[in-house]
C-alpha positions in Angstrom: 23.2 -26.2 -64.1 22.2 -29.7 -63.6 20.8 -32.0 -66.0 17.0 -32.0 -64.0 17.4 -28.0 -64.0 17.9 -28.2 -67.6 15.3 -30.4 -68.8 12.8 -29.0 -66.2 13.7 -24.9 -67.7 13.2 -26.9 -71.5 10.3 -28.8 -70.5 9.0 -25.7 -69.1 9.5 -23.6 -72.0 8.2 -26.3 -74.6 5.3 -26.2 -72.6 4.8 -22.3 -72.8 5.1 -22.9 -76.3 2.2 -25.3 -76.9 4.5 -28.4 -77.7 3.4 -30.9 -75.1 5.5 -33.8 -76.9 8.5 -31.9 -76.3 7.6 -30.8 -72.8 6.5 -34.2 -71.9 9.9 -35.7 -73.0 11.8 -33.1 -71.3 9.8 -33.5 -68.0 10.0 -37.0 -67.9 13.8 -36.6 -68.3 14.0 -33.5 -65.4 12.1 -36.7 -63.5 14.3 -39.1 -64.2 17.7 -37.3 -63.2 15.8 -36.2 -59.9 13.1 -38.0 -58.6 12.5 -36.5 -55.6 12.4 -32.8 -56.9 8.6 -31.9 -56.7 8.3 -29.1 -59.8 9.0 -31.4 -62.7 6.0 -33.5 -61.3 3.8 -30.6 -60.8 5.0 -29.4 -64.8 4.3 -32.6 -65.7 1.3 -33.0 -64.2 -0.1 -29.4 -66.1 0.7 -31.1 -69.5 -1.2 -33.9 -68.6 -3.9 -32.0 -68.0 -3.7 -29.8 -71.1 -4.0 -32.6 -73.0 -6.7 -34.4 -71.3 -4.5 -36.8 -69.2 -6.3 -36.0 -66.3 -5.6 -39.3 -64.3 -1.6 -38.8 -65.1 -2.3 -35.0 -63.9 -3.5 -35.7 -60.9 -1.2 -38.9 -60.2 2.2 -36.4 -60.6 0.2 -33.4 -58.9 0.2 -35.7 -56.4 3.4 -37.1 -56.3 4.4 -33.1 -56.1 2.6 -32.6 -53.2 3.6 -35.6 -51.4 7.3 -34.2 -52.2 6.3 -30.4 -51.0 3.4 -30.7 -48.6 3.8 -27.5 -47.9 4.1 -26.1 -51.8 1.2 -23.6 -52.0 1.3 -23.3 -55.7 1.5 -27.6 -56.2 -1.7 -27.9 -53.7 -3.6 -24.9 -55.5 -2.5 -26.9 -59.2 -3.7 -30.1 -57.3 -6.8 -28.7 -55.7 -7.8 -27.1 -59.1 -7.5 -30.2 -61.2 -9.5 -32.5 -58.8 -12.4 -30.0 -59.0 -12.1 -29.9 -62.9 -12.4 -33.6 -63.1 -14.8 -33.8 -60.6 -13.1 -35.5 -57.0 -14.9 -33.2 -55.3 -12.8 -34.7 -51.9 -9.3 -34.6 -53.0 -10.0 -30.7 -54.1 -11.5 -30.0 -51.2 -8.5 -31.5 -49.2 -5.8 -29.4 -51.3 -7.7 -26.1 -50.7 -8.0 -26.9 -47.1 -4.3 -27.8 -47.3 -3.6 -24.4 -48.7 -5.1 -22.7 -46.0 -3.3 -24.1 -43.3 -0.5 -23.4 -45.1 -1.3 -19.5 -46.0 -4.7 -18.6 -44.0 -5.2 -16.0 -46.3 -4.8 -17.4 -49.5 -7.6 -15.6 -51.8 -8.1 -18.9 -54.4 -8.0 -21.1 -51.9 -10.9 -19.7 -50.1 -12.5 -18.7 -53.0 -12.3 -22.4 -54.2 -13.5 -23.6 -50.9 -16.9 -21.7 -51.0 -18.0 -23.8 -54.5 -17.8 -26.6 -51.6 
């Protein structure tokens, strides 16, 4: 296993456990031995916005998404945290980007309909 696959599985894990800190280290790490790999953004990017981060949640959401345009789970993550913080826009966008994607996709259109 590679260093990014271990700190992402750690960073993971700490963050199933509540401990951000540790998560946030560990994700930052996953980051830094693979920048290009789009989960440990999108991991990141949930810590982020557990803690109230939401402008760093957004910014690795969408660093994930530009990685994995295609990443249904990233654009539903991304789609869901513009609408919490209000960019009404930018969730819109992701949703809409989950649909072409999967045209089926329940939360997607479900998400869709607040707009």
């Amino acid at each position: 296993m590679s260093e990014a696959s271990e700190r992402l599985a750690s960073g993971i894990a700490h963050k199933e456990a509540g401990d951000y800190d540790a998560a946030t280290a560990d994700l930052q790490a996953a980051i830094g031995a693979d920048p290009e790999c789009p989960e440990p953004h999108r991991q990141l990017g949930l810590v982020y916005g557990f803690t109230g981060e939401f402008d760093l949640a957004v910014e690795e959401l969408r660093r994930a998404a530009e990685l994995a345009p295609d990443a249904v789970p990233i654009l539903l993550d991304l789609g869901l945290t513009c609408a919490m913080v209000g960019m009404a826009d930018e969730a819109k966008e992701a949703f809409e980007a989950v649909l072409r994607v999967d045209p089926d996709n329940a939360a997607a259109k479900k998400n869709l309909a607040y707009f």
